[in-house]
C-alpha positions as CSV (number, residue, x, y, z in Angstrom):
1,X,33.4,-10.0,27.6
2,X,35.7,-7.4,28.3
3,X,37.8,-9.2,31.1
4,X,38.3,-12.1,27.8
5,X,39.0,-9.8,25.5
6,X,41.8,-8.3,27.7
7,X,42.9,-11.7,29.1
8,X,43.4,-12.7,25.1
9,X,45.3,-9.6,24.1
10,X,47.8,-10.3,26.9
11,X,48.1,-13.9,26.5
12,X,48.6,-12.5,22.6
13,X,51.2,-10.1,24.0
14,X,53.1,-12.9,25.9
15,X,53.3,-15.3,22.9
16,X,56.4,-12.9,21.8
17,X,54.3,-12.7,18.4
18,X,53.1,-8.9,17.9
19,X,50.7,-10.2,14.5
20,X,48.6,-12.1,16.7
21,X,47.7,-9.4,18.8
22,X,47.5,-7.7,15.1
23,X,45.2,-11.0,14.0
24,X,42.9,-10.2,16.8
25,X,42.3,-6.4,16.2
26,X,42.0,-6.9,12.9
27,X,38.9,-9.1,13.9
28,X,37.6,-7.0,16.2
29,X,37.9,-4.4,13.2
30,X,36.0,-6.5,10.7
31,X,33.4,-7.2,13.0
32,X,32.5,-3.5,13.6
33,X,32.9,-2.6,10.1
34,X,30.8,-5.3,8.6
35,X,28.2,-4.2,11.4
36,X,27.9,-0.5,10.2
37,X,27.8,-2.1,6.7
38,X,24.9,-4.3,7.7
39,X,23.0,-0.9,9.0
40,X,23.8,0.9,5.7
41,X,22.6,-1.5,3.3
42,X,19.5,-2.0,5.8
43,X,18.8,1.5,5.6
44,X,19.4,1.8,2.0
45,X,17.0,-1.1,1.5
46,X,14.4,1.0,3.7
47,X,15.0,4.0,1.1
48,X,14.6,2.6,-2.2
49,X,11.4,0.8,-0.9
50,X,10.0,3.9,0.5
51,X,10.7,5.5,-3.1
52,X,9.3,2.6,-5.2
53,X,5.9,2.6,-2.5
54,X,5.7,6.7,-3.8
55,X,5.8,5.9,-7.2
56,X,3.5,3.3,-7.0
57,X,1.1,6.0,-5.1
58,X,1.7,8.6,-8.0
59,X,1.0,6.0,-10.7
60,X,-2.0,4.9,-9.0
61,X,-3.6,8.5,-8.3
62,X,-2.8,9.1,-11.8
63,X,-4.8,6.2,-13.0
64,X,-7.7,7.1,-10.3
65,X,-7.6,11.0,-11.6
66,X,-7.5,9.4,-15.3
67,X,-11.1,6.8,-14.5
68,X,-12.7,10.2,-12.1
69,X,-12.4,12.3,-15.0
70,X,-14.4,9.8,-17.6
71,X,-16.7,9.0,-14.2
72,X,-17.6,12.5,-13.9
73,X,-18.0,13.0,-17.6
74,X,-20.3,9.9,-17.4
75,X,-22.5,10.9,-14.5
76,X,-22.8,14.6,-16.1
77,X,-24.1,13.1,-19.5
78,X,-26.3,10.0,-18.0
79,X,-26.9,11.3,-14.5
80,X,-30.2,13.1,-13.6
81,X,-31.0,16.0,-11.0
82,X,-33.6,13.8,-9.6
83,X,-33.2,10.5,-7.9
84,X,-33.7,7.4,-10.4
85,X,-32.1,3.9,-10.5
86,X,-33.1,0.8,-12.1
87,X,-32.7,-2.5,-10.2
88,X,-33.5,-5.9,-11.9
89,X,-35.3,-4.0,-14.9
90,X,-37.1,-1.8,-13.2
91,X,-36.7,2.4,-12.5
92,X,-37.5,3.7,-9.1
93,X,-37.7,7.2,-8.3
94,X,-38.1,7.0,-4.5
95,X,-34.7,6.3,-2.8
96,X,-36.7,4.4,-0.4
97,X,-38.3,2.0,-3.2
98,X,-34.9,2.2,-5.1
99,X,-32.8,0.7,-1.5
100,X,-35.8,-1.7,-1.1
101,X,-35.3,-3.3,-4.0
102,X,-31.4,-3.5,-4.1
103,X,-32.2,-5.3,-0.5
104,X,-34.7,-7.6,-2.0
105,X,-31.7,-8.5,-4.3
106,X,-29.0,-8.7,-1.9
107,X,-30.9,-11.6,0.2
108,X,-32.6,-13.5,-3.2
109,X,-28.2,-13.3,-4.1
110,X,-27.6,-14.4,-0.7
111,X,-30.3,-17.7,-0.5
112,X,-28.7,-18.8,-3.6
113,X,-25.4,-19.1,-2.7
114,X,-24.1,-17.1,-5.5
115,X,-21.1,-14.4,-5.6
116,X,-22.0,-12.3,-7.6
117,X,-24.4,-10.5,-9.6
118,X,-25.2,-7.6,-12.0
119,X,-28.5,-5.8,-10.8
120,X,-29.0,-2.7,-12.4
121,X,-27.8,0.9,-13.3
122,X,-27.6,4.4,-12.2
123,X,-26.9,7.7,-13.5
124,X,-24.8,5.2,-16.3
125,X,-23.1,2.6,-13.8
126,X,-23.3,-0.3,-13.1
127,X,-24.7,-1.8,-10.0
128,X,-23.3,-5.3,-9.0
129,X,-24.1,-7.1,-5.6
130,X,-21.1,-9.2,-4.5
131,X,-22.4,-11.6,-1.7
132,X,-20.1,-12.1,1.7
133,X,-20.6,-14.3,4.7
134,X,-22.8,-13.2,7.5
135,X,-25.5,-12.1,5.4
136,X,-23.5,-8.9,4.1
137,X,-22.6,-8.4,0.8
138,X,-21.0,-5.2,-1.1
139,X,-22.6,-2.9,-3.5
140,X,-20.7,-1.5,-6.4
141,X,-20.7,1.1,-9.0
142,X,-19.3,0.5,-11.7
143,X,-17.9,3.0,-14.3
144,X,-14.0,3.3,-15.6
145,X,-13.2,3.2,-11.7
146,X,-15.0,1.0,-9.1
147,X,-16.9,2.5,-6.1
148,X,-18.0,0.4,-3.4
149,X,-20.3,0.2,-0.4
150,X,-20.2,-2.1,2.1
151,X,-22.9,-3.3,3.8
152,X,-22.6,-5.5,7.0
153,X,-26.3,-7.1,7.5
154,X,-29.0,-7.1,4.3
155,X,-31.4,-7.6,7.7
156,X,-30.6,-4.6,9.3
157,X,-30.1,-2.4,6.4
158,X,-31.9,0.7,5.7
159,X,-33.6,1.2,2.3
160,X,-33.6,5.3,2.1
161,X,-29.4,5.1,3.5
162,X,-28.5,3.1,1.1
163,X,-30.1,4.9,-2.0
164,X,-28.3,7.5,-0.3
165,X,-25.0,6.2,0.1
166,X,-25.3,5.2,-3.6
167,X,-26.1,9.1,-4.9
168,X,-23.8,10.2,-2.9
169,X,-20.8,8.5,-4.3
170,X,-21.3,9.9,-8.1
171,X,-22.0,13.3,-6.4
172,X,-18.4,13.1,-4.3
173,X,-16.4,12.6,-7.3
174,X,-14.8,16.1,-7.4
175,X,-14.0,16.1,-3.9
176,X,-12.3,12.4,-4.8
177,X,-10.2,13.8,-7.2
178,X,-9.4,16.8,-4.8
179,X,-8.0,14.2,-2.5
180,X,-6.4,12.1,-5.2
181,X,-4.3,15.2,-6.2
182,X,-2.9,15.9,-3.1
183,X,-2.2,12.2,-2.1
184,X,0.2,12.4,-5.6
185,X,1.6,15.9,-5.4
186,X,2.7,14.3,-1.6
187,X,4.6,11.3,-3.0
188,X,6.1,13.9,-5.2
189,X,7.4,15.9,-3.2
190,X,8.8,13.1,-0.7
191,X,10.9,11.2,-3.3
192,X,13.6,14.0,-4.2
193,X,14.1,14.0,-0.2
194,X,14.7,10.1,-0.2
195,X,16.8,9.6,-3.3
196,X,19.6,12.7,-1.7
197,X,19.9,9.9,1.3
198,X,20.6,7.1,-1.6
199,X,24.6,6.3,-1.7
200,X,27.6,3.5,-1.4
201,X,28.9,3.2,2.1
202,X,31.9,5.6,2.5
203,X,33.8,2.9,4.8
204,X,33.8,-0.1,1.8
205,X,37.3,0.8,1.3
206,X,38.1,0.5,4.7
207,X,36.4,-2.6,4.9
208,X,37.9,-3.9,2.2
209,X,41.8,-3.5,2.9
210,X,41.2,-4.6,6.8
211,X,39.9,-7.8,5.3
212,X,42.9,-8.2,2.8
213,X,45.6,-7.6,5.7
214,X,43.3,-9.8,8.0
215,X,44.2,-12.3,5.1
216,X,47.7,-11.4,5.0
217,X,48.1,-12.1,8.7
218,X,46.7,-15.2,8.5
219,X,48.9,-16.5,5.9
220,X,51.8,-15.4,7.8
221,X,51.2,-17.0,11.1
C-alpha cells in the first residue's frame, strides 16, 4: 500500500500538474477525517445509550421503592407472626402442609395443560401458579410489585422449602428496598460523569472545508 501510494504521488508529480498531487492528499485527508468522525459519533452513540439505560434504572427503582413501600405496608397490616397461608380455600398453618398443598396444585395445573392459575393468599397476596415445560412452573406473590419463585421440578420439590421460600420473600422486603436504593443512587451518580463526555466533534470544521477544496479541485482539473 505504501509502495502505491508513493508510486501515485510521483506519477502525480511527473504529470507537470501540482493539484493532482493536491487531489490525492486531499483524499487521503478526507479519508482519515471521516474515520475519526466515524469513531466520535460511535462513541457518542455509546454515551447517550449508557445515559438513557441509567435513567431507565432510576425510574425503575423508583417504581420498585414506590410498590415495596405499599408491599410492606400490606404485609404489616394483613401479615401474621405465625405461619399461615391459604391455598385453594383452605388455611394451613404448618409450612409443611401449606408447601404440600401448593405442590398438589402445581401438578393438578400442570395435568391440565393450563398457564395459569390463582391459588390462594398470604399475609394479603396473592398466590398464582404459572405452569412451564418440564414439569416446573413459577410461584408468585402478588401485591403492588410481583415476587416470584421458581421452581424447576413439582416432583422433586420440597414442601417445608418452599413455604419457606414463600415467607421469606415478604420478610426481605426491607433489605429489597436497601438494595433498590443503592442500585438508583448508582445510576445517579454515573450520569453527570457521561453527559461531561457528550459533545460535537472539534474537527467538523476541518472536515468540512477539506471536502469543499476537494470539490474545488475537482472542478478544476
Amino acid at each position: 500500500l505504501f509502495r502505491s501510494a508513493n508510486a501515485a504521488e510521483m506519477k502525480a508529480a511527473s504529470s507537470g500538474n501540482p493539484m493532482i498531487l493536491e487531489e490525492m492528499e486531499l483524499r487521503t485527508t478526507i479519508r482519515k477525517l471521516e474515520g475519526l468522525q466515524y469513531a466520535h459519533d460511535k462513541q457518542q452513540f455509546r454515551i447517550h445509550d449508557s445515559i438513557k439505560h441509567n435513567q431507565n434504572v432510576i425510574a425503575l427503582q423508583e417504581k420498585t421503592q414506590a410498590n415495596l413501600e405499599k408491599d410492606i405496608q400490606t404485609r404489616d397490616q394483613k401479615g401474621s407472626k405465625e405461619f399461615s397461608i391459604k391455598v385453594e380455600g383452605k388455611t394451613y398453618t404448618k409450612r409443611k402442609d401449606g408447601g404440600a398443598r401448593l405442590l398438589l396444585s402445581a401438578a393438578a395445573l400442570a395435568k391440565s395443560g393450563k398457564p395459569f392459575k390463582k391459588v390462594g393468599v398470604y399475609s394479603g397476596f396473592t398466590i398464582t401458579l404459572d405452569n412451564l415445560e418440564q414439569r416446573g412452573f413459577v410461584v408468585s406473590l402478588i401485591g403492588a410489585g410481583e415476587y416470584q419463585i421458581d421452581v424447576k421440578d413439582i416432583a422433586q420439590a420440597d414442601p417445608t422449602g418452599l413455604s419457606t421460600r414463600i415467607a421469606n420473600i415478604t420478610k426481605g422486603f426491607e433489605s429489597q428496598m436497601e438494595q433498590s436504593k443503592a442500585w438508583q443512587e448508582e445510576a445517579e451518580t454515573v450520569i453527570p460523569g457521561l453527559k461531561e463526555q457528550l459533545g460535537t466533534w472539534e474537527k467538523a470544521g476541518e472536515l468540512d472545508a477539506a471536502k469543499k477544496r476537494h470539490a474545488d479541485v475537482i472542478k478544476e482539473l
